[in-house]
SEMI-625065 format. One line per field, with one value per residue (C-alpha): residue in one letter; residue number from 0; x, y negated, z negated. Coordinates in steps of 0.5 Angstrom, whole numbers, plus 500, padded with zeros to 3 digits. Layout:
% SEMI-625065
zafi: (A:...)
vovo: (NUM:...)
u: (X:...)
v: (Y:...)
w: (Z:...)
//
This chain:
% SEMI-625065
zafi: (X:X:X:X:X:X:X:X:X:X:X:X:X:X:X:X:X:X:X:X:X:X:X:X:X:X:X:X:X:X:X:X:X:X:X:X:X:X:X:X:X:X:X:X:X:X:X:X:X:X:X:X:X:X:X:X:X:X:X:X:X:X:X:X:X:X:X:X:X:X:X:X:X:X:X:X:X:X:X:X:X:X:X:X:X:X:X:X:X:X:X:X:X:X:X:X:X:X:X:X:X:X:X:X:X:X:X:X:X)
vovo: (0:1:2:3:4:5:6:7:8:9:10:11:12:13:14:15:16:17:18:19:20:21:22:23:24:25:26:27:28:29:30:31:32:33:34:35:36:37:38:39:40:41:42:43:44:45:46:47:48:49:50:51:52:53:54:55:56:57:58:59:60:61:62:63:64:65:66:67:68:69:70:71:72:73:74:75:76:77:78:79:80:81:82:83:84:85:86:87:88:89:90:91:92:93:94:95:96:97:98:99:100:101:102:103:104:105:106:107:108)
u: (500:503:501:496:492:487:488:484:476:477:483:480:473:477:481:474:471:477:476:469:472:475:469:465:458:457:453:455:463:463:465:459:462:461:455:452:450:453:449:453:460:461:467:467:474:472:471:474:468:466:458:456:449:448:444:442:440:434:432:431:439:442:447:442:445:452:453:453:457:462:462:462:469:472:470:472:480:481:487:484:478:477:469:465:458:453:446:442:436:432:430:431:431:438:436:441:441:445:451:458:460:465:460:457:463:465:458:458:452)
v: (500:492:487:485:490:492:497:503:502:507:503:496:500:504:498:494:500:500:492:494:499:494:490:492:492:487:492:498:500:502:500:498:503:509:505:507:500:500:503:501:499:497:494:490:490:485:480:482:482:487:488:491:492:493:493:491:496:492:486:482:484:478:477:478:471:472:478:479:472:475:481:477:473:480:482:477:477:484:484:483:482:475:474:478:479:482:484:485:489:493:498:504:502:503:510:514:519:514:515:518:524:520:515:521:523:516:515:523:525)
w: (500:502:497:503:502:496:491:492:489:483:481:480:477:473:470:470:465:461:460:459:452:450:448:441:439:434:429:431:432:438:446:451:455:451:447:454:455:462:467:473:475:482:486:493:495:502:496:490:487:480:479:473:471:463:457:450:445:444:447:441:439:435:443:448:450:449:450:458:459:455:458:465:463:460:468:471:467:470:475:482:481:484:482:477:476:470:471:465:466:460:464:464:456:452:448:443:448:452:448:450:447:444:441:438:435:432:429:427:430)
//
């Protein structure tokens, strides 16, 4: 690969989910990503552009109006990503089923 050339999709979604586990839940301790509050990871390489489609755990979660910005600039931080975008959607709605082995591990459940 030359410097003009984009990484490979999987390298910039990867790296993207991994800036995604850096970010913890305010409540409970665990990343968004093994949360299961990310529903989507997408990465348009013609515009470096990243797209996350997430979730709250409930819409009346106490950072429903900063979680999603935050996560929109942690994105936008990642190496070659130029443009970052989060939808918030509530359906389907966020459930414990959604959580990660991990999570689950973590949590003790």
């Amino acid at each position: 690969m030359t410097e003009t050339q984009p990484a490979p999709e999987g390298t910039h979604r990867d790296r993207t989910v991994e800036a995604l586990r850096s970010r913890f839940d305010p409540e409970i301790p665990v990343n968004i990503y093994d949360l299961g509050l990310i529903y989507e990871v997408r990465f348009e390489p013609e515009r470096n552009h990243a797209y996350v489609k997430m979730t709250l755990t409930s819409p009346a979660c106490p950072v429903a109006g900063t979680l999603p910005g935050d996560v929109e600039r942690k994105v936008a931080s990642v190496e070659g990503v130029e443009s970052a975008e989060v939808d918030l959607v509530w359906d389907p709605p966020w459930s414990m089923a959604m959580l990660s082995e991990a999570a689950r591990l973590q949590l003790g459940l």
